[in-house]
VOGU-3710 file (C-alpha; in Angstrom, 3 decimals, decimal comma):
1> xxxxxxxxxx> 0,000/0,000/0,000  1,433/3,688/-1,040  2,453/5,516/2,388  0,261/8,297/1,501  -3,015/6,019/1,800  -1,579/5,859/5,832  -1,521/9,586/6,325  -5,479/9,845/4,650  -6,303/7,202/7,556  -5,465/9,039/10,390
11> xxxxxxxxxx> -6,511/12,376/8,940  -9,975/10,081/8,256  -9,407/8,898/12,356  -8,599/12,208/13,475  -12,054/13,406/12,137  -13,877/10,525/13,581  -12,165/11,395/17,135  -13,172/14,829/16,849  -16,915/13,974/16,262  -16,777/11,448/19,246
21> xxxxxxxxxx> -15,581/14,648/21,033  -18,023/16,629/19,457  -20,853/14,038/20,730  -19,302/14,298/24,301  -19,783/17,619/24,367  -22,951/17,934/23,092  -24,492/15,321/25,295  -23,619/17,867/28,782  -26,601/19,484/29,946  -26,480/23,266/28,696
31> xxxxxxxxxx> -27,778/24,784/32,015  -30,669/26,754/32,977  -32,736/28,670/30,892  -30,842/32,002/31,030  -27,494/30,308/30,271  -29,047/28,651/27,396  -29,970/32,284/26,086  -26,964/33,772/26,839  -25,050/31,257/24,864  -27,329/31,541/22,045
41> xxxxxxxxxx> -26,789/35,245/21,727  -23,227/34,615/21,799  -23,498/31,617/19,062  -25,553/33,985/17,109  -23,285/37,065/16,887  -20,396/34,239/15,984  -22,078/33,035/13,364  -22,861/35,845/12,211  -19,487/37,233/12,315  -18,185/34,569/10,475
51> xxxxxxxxxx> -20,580/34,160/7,867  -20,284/38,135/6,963  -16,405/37,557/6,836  -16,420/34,227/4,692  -18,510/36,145/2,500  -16,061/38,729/1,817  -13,151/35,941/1,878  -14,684/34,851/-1,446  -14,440/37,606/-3,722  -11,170/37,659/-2,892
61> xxxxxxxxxx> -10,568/34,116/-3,233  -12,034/34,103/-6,883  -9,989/37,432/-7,656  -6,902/36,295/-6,333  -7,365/32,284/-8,323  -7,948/34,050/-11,682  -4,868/36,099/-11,552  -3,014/33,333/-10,924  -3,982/31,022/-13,756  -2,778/33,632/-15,815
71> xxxxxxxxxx> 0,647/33,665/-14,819  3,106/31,869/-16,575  4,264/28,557/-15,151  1,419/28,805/-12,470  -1,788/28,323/-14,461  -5,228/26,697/-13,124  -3,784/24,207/-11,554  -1,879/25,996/-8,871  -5,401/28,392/-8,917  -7,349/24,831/-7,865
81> xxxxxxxxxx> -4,878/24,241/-5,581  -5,388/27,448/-3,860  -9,116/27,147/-3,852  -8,471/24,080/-1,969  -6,514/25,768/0,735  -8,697/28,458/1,340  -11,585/25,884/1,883  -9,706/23,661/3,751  -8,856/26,954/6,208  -12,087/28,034/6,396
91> xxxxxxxxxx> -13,591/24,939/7,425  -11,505/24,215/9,365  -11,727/27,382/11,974  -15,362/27,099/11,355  -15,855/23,337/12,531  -13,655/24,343/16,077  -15,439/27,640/16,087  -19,010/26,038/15,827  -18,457/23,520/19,176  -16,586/26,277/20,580
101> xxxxxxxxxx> -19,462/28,486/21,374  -21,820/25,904/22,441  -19,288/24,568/25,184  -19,313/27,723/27,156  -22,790/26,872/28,687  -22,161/23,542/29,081  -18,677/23,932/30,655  -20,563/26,287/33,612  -23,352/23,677/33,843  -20,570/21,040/34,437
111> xxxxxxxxxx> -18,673/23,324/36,547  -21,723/23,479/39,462  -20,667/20,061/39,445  -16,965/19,653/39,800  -13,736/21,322/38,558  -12,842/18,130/37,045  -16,434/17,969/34,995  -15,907/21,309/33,765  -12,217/21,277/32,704  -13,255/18,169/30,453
121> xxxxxxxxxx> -16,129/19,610/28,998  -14,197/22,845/27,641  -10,587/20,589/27,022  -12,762/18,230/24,680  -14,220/21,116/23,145  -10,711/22,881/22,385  -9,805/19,356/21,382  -12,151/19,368/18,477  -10,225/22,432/17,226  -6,815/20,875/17,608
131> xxxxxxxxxx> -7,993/17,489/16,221  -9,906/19,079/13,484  -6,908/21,499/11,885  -4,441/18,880/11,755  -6,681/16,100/10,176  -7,942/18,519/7,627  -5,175/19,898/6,593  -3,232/16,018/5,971  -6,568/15,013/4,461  -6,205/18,084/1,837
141> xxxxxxxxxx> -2,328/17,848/1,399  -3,410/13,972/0,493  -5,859/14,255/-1,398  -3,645/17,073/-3,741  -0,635/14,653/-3,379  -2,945/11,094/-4,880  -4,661/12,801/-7,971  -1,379/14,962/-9,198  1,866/14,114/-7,820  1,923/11,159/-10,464
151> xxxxxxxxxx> 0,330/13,620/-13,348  2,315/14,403/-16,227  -0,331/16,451/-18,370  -0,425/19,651/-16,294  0,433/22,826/-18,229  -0,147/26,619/-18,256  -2,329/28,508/-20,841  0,897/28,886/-22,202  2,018/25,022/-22,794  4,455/25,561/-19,552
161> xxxxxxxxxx> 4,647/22,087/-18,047  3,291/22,513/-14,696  5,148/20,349/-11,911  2,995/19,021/-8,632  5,977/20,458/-6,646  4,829/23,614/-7,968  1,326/23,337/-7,938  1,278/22,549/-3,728  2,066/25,959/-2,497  -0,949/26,887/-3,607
171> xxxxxxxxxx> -2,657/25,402/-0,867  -0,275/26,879/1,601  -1,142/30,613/-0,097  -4,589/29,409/-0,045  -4,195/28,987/3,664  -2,502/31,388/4,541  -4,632/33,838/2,590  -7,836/32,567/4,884  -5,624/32,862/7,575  -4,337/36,526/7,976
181> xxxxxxxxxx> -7,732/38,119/7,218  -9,656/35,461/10,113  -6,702/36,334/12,719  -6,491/39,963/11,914  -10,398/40,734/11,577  -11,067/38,384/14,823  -8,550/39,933/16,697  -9,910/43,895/15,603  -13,068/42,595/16,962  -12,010/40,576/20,180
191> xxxxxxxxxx> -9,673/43,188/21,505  -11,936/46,085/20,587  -14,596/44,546/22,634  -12,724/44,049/25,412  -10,947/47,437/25,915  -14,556/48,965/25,943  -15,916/46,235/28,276  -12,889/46,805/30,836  -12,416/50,865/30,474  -16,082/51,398/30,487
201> xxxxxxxxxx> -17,130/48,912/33,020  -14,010/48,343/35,083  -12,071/51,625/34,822  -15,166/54,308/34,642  -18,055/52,589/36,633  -16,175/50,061/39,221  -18,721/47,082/38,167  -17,312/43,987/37,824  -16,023/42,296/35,257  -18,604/40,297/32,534
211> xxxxxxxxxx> -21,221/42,255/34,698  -24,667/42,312/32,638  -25,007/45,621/32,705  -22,354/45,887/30,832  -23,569/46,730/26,765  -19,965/45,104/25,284  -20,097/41,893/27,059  -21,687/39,772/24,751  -19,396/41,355/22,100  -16,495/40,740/24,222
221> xxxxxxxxxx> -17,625/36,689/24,168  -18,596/36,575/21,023  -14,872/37,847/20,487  -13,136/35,207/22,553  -14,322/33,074/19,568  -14,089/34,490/16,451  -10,716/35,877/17,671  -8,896/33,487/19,736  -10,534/29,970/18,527  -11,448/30,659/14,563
231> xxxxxxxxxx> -8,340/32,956/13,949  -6,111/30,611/15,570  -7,168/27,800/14,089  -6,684/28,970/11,078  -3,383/30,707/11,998  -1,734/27,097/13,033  -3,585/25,560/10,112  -1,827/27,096/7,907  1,593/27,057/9,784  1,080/23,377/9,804
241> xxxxxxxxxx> -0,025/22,727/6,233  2,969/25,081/4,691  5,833/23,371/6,698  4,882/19,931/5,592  4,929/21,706/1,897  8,293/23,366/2,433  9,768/20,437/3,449  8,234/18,780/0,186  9,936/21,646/-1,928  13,155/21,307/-0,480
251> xxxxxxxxxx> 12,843/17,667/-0,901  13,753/18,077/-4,897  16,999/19,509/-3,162  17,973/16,310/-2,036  18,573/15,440/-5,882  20,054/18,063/-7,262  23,399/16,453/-6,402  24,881/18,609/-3,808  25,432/15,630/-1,576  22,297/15,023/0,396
261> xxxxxxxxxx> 21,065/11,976/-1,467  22,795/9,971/1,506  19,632/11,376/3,931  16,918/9,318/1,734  16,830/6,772/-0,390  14,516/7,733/-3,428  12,755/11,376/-4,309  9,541/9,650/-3,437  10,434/9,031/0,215  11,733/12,620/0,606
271> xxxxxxxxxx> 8,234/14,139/-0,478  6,171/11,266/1,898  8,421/11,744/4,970  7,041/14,498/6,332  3,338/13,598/5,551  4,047/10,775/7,843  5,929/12,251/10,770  2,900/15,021/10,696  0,448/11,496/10,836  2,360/10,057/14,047
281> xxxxxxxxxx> 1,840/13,274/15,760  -1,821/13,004/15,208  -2,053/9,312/16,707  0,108/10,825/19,695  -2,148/13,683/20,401  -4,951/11,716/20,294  -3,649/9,677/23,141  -2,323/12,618/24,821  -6,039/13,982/25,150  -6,774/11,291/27,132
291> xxxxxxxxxx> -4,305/11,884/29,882  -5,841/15,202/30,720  -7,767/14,900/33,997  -7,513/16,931/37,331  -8,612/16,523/40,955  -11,278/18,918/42,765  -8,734/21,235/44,108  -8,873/24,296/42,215  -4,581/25,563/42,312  -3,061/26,504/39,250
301> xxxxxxxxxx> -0,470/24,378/39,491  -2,731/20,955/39,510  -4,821/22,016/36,383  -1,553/23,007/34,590  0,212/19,706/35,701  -2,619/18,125/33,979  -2,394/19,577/30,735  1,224/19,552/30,666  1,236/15,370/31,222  -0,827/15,331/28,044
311> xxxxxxxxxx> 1,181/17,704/26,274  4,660/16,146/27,408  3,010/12,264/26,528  2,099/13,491/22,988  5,871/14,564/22,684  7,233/12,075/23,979  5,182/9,815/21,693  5,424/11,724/18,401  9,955/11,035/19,367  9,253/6,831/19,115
321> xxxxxxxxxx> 6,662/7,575/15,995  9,368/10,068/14,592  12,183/7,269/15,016  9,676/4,452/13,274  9,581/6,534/10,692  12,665/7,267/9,582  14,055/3,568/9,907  11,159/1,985/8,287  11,483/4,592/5,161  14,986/3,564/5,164
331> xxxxxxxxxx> 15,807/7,705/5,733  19,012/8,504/7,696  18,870/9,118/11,224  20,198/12,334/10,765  16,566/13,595/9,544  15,526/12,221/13,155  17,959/14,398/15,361  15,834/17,326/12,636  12,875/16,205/13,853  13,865/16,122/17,721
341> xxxxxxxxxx> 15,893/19,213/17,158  12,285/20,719/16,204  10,230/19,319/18,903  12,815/20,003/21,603  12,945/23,970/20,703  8,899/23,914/20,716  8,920/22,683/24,060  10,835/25,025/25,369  9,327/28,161/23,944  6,137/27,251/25,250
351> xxxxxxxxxx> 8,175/27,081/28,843  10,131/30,073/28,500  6,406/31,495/27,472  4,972/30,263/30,467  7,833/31,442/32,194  7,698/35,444/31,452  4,115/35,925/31,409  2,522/33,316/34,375  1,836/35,650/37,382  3,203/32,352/39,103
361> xxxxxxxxxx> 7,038/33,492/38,525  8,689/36,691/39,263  8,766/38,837/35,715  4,984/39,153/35,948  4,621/39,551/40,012  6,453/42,084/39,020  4,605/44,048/36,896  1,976/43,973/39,221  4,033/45,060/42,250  4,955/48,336/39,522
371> xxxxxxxxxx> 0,875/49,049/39,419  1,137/50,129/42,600  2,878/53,658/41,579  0,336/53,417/38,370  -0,339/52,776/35,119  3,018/53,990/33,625  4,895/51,570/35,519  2,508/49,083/34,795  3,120/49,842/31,196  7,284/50,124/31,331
381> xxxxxxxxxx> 7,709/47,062/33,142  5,339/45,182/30,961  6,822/46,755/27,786  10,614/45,601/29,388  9,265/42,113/30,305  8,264/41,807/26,399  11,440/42,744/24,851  13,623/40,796/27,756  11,373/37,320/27,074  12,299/37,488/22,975
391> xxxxxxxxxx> 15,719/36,065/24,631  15,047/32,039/24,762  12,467/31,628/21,941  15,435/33,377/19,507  18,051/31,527/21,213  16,064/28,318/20,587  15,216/28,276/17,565  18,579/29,704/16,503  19,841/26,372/18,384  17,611/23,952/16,555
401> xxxxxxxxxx> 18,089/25,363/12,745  21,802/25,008/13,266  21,495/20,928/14,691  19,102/20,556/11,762  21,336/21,636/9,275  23,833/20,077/10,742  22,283/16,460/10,584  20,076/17,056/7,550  21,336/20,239/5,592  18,311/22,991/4,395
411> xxxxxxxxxx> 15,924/19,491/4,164  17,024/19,030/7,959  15,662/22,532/8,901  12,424/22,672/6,694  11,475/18,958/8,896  12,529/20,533/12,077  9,314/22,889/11,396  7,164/19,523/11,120  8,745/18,362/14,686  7,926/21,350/16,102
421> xxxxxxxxxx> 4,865/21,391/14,469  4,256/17,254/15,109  2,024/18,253/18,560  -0,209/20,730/17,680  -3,742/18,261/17,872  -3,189/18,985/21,246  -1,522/21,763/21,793  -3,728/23,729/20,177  -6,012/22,130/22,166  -4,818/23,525/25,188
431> xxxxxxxxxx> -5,475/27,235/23,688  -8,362/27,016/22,338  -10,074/25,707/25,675  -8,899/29,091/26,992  -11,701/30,783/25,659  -14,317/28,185/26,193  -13,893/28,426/30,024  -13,480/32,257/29,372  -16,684/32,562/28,282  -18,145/29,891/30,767
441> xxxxxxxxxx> -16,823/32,079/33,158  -18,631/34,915/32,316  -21,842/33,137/31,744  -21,591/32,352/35,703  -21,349/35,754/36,387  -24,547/37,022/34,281  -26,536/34,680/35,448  -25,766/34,941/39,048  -24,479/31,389/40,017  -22,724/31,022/43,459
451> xxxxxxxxxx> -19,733/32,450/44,327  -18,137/28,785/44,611  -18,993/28,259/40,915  -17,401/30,855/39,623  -14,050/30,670/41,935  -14,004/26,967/39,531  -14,670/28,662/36,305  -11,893/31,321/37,418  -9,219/28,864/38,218  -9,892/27,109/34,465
461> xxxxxxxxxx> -9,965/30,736/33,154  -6,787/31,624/34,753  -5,156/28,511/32,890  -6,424/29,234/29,875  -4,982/32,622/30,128  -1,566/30,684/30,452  -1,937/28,517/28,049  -2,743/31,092/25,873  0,157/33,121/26,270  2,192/29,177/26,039
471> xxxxxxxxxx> 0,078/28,849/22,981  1,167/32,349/21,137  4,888/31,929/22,185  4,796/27,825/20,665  3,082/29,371/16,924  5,373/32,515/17,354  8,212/29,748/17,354  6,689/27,223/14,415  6,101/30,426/12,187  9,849/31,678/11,964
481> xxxxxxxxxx> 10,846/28,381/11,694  8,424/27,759/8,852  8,956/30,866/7,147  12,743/30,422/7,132  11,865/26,525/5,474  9,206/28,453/2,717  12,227/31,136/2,225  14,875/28,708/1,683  12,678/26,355/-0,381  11,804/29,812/-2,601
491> xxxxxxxxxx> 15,663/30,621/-2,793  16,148/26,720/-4,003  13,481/27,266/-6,489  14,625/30,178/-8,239  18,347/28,708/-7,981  19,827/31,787/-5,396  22,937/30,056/-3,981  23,619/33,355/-1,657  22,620/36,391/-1,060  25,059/38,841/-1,158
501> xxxxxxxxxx> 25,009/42,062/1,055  26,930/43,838/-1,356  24,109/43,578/-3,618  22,176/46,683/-3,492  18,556/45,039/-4,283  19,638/42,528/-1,632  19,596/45,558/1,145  17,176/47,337/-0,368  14,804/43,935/-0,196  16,206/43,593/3,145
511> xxxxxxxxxx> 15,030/47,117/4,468  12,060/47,479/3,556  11,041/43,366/5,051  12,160/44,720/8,043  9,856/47,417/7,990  6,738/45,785/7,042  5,812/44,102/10,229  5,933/47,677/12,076  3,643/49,037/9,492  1,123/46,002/9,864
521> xxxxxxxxxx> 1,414/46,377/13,278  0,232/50,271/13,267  -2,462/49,689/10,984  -3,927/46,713/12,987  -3,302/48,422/16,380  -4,569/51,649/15,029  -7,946/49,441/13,887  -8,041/47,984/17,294  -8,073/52,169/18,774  -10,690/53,513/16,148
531> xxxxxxxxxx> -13,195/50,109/16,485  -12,633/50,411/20,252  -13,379/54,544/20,307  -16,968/53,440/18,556  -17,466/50,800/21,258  -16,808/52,531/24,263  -19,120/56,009/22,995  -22,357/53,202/22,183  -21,758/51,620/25,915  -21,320/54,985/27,395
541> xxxxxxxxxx> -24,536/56,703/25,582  -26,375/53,317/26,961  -25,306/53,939/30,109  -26,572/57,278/30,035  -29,145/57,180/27,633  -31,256/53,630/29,075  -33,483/54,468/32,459  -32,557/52,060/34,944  -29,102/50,438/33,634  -26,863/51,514/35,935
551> xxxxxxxxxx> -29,114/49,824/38,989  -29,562/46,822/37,343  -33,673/47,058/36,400  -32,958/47,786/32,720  -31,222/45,369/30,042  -28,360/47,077/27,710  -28,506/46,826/24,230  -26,360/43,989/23,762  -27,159/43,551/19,906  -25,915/47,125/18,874
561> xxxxxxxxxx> -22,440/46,621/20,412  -21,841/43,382/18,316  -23,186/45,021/15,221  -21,087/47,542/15,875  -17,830/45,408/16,092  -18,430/42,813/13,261  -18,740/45,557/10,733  -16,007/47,864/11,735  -13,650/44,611/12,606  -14,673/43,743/8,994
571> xxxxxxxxxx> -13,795/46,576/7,502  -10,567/47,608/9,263  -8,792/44,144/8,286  -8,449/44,821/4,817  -6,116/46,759/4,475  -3,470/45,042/6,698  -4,589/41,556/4,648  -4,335/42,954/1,276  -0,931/44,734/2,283  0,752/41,215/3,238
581> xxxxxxxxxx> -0,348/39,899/-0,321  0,155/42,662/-2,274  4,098/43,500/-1,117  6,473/40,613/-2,103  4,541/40,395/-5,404  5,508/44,299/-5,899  9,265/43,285/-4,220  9,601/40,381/-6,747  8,158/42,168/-9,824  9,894/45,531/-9,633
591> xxxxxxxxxx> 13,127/44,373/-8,055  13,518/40,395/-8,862  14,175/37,556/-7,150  17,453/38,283/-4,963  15,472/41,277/-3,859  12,370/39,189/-2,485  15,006/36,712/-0,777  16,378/39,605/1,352  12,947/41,074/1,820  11,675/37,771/3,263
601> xxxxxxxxxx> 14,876/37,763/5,091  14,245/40,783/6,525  10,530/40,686/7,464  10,905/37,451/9,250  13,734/38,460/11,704  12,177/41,366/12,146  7,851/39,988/12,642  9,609/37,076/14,886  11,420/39,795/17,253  7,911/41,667/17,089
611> xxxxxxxxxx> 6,150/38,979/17,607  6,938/37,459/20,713  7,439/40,780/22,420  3,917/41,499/21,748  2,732/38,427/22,794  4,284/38,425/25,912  4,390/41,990/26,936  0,210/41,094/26,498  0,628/38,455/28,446  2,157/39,351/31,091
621> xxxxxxxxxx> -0,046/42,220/32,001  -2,889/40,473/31,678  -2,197/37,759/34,071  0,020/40,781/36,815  -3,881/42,368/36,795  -5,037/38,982/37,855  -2,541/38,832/40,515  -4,104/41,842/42,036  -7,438/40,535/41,767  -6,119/37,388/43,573
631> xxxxxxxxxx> -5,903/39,537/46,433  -2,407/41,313/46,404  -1,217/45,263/46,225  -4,695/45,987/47,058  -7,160/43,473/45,065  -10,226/44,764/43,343  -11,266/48,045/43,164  -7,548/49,394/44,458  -5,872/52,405/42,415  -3,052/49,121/41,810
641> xxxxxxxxxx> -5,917/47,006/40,178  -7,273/50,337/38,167  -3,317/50,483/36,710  -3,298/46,740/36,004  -6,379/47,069/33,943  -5,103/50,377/31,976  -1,855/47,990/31,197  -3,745/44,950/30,103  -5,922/46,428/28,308  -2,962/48,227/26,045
651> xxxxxxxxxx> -1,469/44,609/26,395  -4,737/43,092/24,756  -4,805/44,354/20,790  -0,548/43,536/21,310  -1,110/39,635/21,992  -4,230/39,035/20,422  -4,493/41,778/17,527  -0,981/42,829/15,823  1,508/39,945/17,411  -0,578/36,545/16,544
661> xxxxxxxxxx> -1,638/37,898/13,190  2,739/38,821/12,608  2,673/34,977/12,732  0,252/34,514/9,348  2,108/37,315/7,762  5,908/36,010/7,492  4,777/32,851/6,297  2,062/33,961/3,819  4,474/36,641/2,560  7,044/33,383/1,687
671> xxxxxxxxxx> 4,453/31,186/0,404  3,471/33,482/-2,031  7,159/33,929/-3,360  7,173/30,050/-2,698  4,277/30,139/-5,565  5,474/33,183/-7,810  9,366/31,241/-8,065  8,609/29,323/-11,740  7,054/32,753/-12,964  10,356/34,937/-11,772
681> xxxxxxxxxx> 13,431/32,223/-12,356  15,485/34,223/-14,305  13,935/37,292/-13,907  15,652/40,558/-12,762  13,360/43,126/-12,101  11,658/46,035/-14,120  14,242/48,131/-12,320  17,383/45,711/-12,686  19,421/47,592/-10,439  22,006/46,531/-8,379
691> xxx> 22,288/42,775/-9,790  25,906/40,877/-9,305  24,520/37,778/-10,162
//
């Protein structure tokens, strides 16, 4: 039996265990009444959401296929391909969005119950997320590889023979296209509702937090899932999909006889290796799932032991499938130390993440003990903690390209992504709960359960907002690591041996890559500001405006605040989306191909740095405010707690806004110069300036 049939088993498996998860979840009793209602208004403004952006998605879907079947040595076949991506994306965030947002009543209903009851209910339902973007996405790179990696009739409209090695990446761009407007418009939205939710609520009328008086509540839920479960899902989708197709690019390297035909035996095996290192890390985070359980004490440190045995027996697994692999393909052990090389640095990010921004450990106490002097403290140390943290993730991943190369040249380090990447069923699982017992949380608190309830929703709220910030540091990680395996994989493609900085389109390529991920970042963060202004003037006009709000006998307008934020969110992520597309086809048109290398160059050192400061600058304030609602420097209500709120809310749009969506943006910017290298081999620019080679 071909290999490939193996990895379109498990993807088929994976599916089946996420609808037996699916079934679990469904089967919980979804509470009383008014939690029922409350989660449908939240499943409704989701939807909705969604449906208004997947709408828009598909104009630019069709736009974006039929200029590439016009382009020379692309053609329809790399459009189909890209088609396929998109859809695969989409569905993909929509399936874990869709169980997502009818979890949250259930987890509460389970949580009256036991902590243990309720942390399964929302881990199964983050589960289906995790399960769902890995199986989907080796399903489609399956399906693409049985009916054309054996096809020798695919052309341009030119006559251009059209190679399946070409034709891949367009599922990546496909993707990664999905990707960058669901993380950036979902992140506008979230982060938007929040800041009005907290400064109106919090900061301006002292009522507590998710209080249902509160007009941006709802939106703030509704939010948590388009934001932090659909975006990303399909952020990590497409991190996963285009590492297992950079390593397939850079498997041709192998045979181009520069001395790497020793690391596997046959051109075939190169291109199916990865698929099925990707497929043991499915069958390992399956069984990881299962070793997720936790006693009735409600401390931090038992629910996060919990997730980390599953997390630590999925890696530990996905080592011995790893190993299996490579000697039963006959590949050299070398690719194996890749792999581990990969899966080691992962690890450790998602450490040194937990590390810098857990209020359990001293660089976030810290930021909390600075709130007592206010919120300009709050916001240095914060800022400092950010930029101090992008020390280990750098440092590792720095470590683990240099032992992949070492043991498995540029094939080594394009696999390395896959090892890192080899987890993710359940580490995204493990994120994407975060939200589910987010909004569970707040569901408690609007409907008025007992104070005991709601300590249990806290403490699985509080881990979520760890393994969030884990989460963002681990795909912060995987996406430099997969960009640099798309960038070397374009620079193999369009036959650039070096790039020289002596060349001037080199540096020039290289400047402005650098700058790109600041300008992103303004123009989502400034989307975040103007959606959040709107917000905060409709809660405030309710406030004043409804008889009877403030003292709780009058109902806010829920409705107009999500309105509000799906259209603006909407709106504002276009231009940040069309930006990332748009650039390296200008940087490879107007200045060529050694131009584009540097630029890519460039924008990924430069979005990774960004990146992880964001993330964990975010982070890290928003778990030091939750160390002064815990009780210390004051506790609710104190001037300290006022300053941690002004500094998480800056933190918010920073770690769920401009730093997760720097993530889709590297690697769709080298994906699409993956796709445009048959059109621009050879090619020197309009301008042709500066060439030595």
């Amino acid at each position: 039996m071909d290999l490939i049939y193996i990895a379109l088993i498990v993807g088929a498996v994976g599916l089946a265990f996420a609808g037996f998860l699916v079934v679990y979840v469904l089967k919980q009793s979804p509470g009383s009444q008014a939690m029922r209602e409350l989660s449908g208004a939240i499943q409704e403004g989701a939807l909705a959401f969604l449906g208004r952006e997947y709408r828009i998605l598909v104009f630019f879907v069709v736009a974006v296929a039929i200029i590439l079947g016009f382009i020379p040595h692309l053609g329809w076949w790399v459009s189909l391909a890209f088609i396929f991506g998109a859809i695969c994306s989409g569905l993909a965030g929509f399936v874990g969005m869709n169980i997502a947002i009818r979890a949250n009543a259930r987890t509460a209903a389970a949580a009256e119950k036991s902590l243990n009851s309720g942390l399964r209910v929302s881990f199964r339902a983050g589960a289906v997320m995790g399960i769902c973007v890995v199986s989907i996405g080796i399903l489609g790179l399956s399906i693409l590889y049985i009916a054309f990696h054996n096809a020798t009739n695919l052309v341009d409209l030119y006559g251009n023979p059209v190679h399946f090695l070409g034709m891949i990446p367009g599922f990546g761009v496909g993707a990664s296209s999905i990707a960058i407007f669901a993380r950036a418009g979902g992140g506008i939205y979230t982060k938007a509702a929040d800041a009005a939710a907290d400064l109106v609520g919090k900061v301006e009328k002292g009522i507590p937090e998710d209080d249902p008086r509160n007009a941006a509540v709802v939106a703030d839920f509704v939010g948590d899932n388009v934001g932090d479960v659909a975006g990303m899902g399909a952020d990590l989708f497409e991190s996963y999909v285009d590492s297992i197709i950079a390593t397939m690019a850079l498997s041709m390297v192998a045979f181009l006889g520069i001395g790497m035909t020793n690391l596997v035996p046959d051109e075939e095996t190169a291109w199916l290796l990865p698929m099925m290192v990707a497929a043991g890390g499915i069958v390992a985070s399956i069984l990881g799932i299962f070793m997720v359980r936790v006693g009735e004490k409600p401390a931090m440190s038992a629910l996060l032991a919990a997730l980390r045995r599953g997390t630590f027996t999925a890696s530990a697994l996905t080592a011995i499938f790893s190993f299996l692999v490579v000697w039963l393909m006959g590949a050299s052990l070398g690719i194996l130390w890749a792999i581990l090389a990969g899966l080691v640095a992962g690890i450790l990010i998602g450490e040194s993440t937990n590390y810098f921004t857990s209020y359990a450990f001293s660089p976030t106490r810290r930021i909390s003990e600075a709130s007592q002097t206010g919120p300009a403290t709050t916001i240095i140390s914060g800022l400092a903690n950010g930029l101090f943290s992008t020390l280990p993730p750098i440092v590792f991943v720095a470590v683990a390209i240099l032992v992949a190369y070492h043991f498995a040249s540029y094939y080594g380090v394009a696999i390395a992504g896959i090892g890192m990447l080899s987890t993710l069923g359940i580490s995204l699982a493990t994120d994407a709960y975060g939200p589910v017992a987010d909004n569970s949380g707040g569901i408690v608190q609007m409907v008025g359960l007992p104070p005991e309830i709601r300590e249990r929703t806290d403490a699985l709220d509080s881990l979520g907002n760890t393994t969030a910030a884990t989460g963002k540091g681990f795909a912060i990680g995987a996406a430099g690591l997969t960009a640099l395996a798309l960038m070397l994989a374009y620079a193999k493609s369009v036959n650039l041996t070096t790039l020289s900085l002596l060349d001037a389109s080199v540096i020039a390529g290289l400047l402005i890559g650098v700058l790109l991920p600041a300008i992103f970042c303004a123009l989502t963060l400034n989307a975040v500001g103007r959606t959040a202004f709107i917000i905060i003037n409709e809660v405030r006009r309710q406030f004043r405006e409804i008889a009877g709000l403030m003292e709780g006998k009058a109902k806010p307008e829920y409705g107009k605040a999500v309105d509000i934020c799906t259209k603006h969110a909407l709106k504002e992520m276009i231009p940040p989306g069309l930006m990332c597309v748009v650039a390296p086809v200008i940087i490879g048109v107007v200045l060529g191909p050694l131009a584009l290398g540097g630029f890519l160059i460039g924008a990924t050192a430069s979005g990774f740095l960004i990146a992880i400061t964001f993330a964990n600058a975010g982070g890290s304030w928003d778990n030091a405010k939750k160390w002064i609602e815990a009780g210390h420097f004051g506790g609710k209500g104190s001037d300290s707690h006022k300053a941690g709120v002004v500094g998480d809310t800056v933190g918010d749009p920073l770690k769920d806004t401009s730093g997760p969506s720097l993530n889709i943006m590297i690697k769709l910017m080298s994906i699409i110069a993956l796709v445009l290298a048959p059109a621009l081999v050879g090619f020197q620019g309009l301008l042709r300036i500066g060439y030595s080679a």
